[in-house]
C-alpha positions in Angstrom: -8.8 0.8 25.7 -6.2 -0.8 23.3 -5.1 1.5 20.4 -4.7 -1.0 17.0 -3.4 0.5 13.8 -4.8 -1.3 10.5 -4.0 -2.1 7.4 -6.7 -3.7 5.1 -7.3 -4.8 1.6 -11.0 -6.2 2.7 -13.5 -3.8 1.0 -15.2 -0.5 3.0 -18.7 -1.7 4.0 -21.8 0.5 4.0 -23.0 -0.4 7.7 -20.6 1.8 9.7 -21.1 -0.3 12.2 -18.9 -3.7 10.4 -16.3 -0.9 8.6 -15.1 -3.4 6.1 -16.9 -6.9 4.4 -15.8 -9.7 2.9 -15.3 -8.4 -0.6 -11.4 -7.8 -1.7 -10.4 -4.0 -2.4 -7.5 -3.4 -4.9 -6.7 -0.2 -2.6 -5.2 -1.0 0.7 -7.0 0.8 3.4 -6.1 1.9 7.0 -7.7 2.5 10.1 -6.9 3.8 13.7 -8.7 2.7 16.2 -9.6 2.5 19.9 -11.0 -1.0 21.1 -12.8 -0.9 24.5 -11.8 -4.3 26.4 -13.7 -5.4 29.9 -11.7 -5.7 33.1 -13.8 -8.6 34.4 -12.9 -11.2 31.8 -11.2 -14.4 31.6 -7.6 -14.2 29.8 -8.0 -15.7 26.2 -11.4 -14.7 25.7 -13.2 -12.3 23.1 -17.3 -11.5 23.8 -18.1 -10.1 20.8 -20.4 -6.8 20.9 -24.1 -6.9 20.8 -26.2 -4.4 19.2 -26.0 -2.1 22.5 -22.8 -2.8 23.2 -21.9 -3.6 27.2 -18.4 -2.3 27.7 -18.0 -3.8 31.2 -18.8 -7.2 29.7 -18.6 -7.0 25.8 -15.5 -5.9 23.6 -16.5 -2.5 21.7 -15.1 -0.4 19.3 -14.4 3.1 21.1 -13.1 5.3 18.4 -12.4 5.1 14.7 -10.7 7.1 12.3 -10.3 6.1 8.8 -8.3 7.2 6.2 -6.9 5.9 2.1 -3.8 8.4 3.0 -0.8 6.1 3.2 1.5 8.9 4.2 -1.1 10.1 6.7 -1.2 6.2 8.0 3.2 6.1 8.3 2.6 9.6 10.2 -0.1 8.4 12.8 2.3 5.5 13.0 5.7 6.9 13.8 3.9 9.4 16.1 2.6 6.4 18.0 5.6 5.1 18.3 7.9 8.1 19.7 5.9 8.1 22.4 6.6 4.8 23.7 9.2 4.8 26.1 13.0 3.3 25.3 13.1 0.4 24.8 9.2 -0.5 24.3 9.4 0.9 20.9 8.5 -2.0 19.5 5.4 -2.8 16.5 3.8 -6.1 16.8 2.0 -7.0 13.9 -1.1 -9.4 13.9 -2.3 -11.3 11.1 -5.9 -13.5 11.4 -6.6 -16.8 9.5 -9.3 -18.3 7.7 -12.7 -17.6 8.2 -12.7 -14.7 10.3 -14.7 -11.3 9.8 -12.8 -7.8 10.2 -15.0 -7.4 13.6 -13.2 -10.8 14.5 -10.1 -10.2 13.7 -9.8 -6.9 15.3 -10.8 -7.9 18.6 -8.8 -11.2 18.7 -5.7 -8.3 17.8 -7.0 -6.8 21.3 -7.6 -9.4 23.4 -4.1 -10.8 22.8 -2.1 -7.0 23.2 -4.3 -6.9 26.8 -3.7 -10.1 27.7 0.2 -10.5 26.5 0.7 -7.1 27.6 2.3 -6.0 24.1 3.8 -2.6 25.1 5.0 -1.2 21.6 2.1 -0.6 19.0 0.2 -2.6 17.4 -0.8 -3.3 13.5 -3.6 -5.4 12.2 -3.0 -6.9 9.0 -7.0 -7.6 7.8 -7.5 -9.5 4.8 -10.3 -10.4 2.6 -11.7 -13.3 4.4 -15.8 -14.8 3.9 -16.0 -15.5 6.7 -18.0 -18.5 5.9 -16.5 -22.1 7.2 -17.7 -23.1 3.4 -15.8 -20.6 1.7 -11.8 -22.0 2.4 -11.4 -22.0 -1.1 -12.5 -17.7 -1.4 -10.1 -17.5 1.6 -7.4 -19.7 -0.2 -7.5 -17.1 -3.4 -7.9 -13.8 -0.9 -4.7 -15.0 0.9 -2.9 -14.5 -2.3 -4.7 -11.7 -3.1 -3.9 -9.4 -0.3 0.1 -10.5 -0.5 1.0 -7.0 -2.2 -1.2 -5.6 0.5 0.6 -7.3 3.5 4.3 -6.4 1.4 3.2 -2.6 1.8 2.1 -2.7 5.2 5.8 -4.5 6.2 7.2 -1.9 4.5 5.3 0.9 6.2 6.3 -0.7 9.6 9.4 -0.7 8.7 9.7 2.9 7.7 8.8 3.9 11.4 12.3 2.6 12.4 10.7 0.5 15.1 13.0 -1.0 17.3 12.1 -4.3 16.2 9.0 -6.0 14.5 7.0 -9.1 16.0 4.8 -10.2 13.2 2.2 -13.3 14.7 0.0 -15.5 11.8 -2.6 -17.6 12.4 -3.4 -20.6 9.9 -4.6 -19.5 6.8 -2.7 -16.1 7.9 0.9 -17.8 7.5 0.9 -18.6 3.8 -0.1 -15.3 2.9 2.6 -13.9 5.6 5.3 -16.4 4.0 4.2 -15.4 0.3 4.6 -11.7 1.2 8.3 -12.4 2.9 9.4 -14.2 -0.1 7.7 -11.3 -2.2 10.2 -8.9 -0.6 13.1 -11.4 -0.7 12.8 -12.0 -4.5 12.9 -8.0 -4.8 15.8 -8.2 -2.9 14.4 -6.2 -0.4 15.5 -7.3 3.1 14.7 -4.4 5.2 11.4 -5.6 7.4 13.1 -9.8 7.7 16.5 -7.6 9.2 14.0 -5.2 11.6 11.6 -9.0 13.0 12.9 -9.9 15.8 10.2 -13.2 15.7 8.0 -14.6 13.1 5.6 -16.8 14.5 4.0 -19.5 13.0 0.4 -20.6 14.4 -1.5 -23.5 13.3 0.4 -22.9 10.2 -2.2 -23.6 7.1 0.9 -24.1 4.1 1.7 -27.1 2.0 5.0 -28.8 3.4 6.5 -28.6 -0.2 5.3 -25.0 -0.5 6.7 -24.1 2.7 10.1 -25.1 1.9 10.5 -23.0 -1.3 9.2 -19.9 1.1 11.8 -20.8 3.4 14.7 -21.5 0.9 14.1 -17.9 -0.7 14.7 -15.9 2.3 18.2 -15.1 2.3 17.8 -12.9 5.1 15.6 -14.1 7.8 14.1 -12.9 11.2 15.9 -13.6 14.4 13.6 -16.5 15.2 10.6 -18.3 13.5 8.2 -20.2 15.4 5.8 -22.6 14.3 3.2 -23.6 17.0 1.4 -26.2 16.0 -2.3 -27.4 17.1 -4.5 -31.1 16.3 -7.6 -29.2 17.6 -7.5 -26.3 15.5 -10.4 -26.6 13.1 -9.2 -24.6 10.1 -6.6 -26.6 10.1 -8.7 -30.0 10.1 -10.3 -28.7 7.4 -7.8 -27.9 5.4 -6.0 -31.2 5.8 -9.3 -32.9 4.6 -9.5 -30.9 1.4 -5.5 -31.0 0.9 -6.1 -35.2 2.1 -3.8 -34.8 4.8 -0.8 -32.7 3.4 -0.1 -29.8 5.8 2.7 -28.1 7.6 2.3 -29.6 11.2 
């Protein structure tokens, strides 16, 4: 299985079974857990479980343990990370985009440390999202929410002295990601830009304008940015359609 660490400001949901909704929690929550991934499966794709989960053809959630504890999170964390070997100690950090369910988002987190072979530890960063194509405008105003959320989970990666941070966002996930690196660059607070080794940029959802004053305030910057950018990507079409046409890309 692939062992993912979260960190989520999506409220705890009654049905054990989803773990955490739609609604936006002012608490940020965290969550180890085990994610069950079929061998016979074509690279780059996520079947999502049923109600009797399959494991040799269906993702799966294998173990959970859940827990409000920041400290009790860090500890987990750092643990996890001493026993990687040299030079694999490594945290990549993953952070979904607009309407996608925690179920969703934590198995897209697998899928790509199985199929890109992450060898450090992995974070989720889970954010309030609908998940309802209707709702961009709920996502648009959780994004900002859950910045302060996504600012305390940098900073507990960075207190595990990783070797180096890879932080990956995805659309809607990339403003919220830029918003919470110029949080920490207004504080003056440079500590997780100095530890990220790459910020990467996918389908990037942000205003051009917007983007620029992100940029302009981070004095201290990771080692690389990279902006990927995709016409097909349908968040993306429908954000340009709402925003008539004006998005990074």
């Amino acid at each position: 299985g692939e062992r993912v660490f979260v960190a989520t400001t999506r409220a705890p949901d009654t049905d054990k079974a989803v773990l955490f909704g739609g609604k936006r929690s002012a608490s940020l929550h965290f969550a180890d857990l085990m994610v069950s991934v079929p061998l016979n499966r074509e690279p780059g794709t996520v079947k999502y479980p049923s109600a009797n989960p399959d494991a040799a053809k269906e993702f799966a959630l294998a173990s959970v343990a859940l827990t409000d504890d920041e400290a009790v999170m860090a500890a987990r964390l750092k643990s996890a990370l001493a026993q990687k070997p040299k030079g694999e100690r490594s945290i990549f950090i993953f952070v979904h985009g607009y309407n996608v369910s925690f179920a969703k988002g934590l198995f897209s987190t697998a899928q790509i440390q199985r199929d890109y072979r992450v060898r450090g530890v992995t974070m989720h960063y889970s954010w309030p999202s609908a998940s309802e194509a209707a709702l961009y405008l709920y996502d648009r105003d959780s994004a900002e929410f859950a910045r302060d959320g996504l600012v305390r989970t940098l900073k507990i990666a960075e207190a595990a002295k990783p070797d180096s941070i890879i932080l990956l966002a995805h659309s809607m996930g990339t403003f919220l990601t830029m918003e919470a690196m110029r949080t920490l660059a207004l504080k003056g607070d440079n500590g997780p830009a100095s530890r990220m080794e790459a910020l990467v940029l996918a389908a990037p959802d942000i205003d051009f304008d917007v983007f620029q004053t992100q940029l302009a305030a981070l004095k201290s910057r990771p080692k690389a940015m990279i902006v990927l950018v995709s016409e097909k990507d349908r968040a993306l079409q429908i954000s340009s359609r709402l925003r008539g046409g004006a998005v990074l890309g």
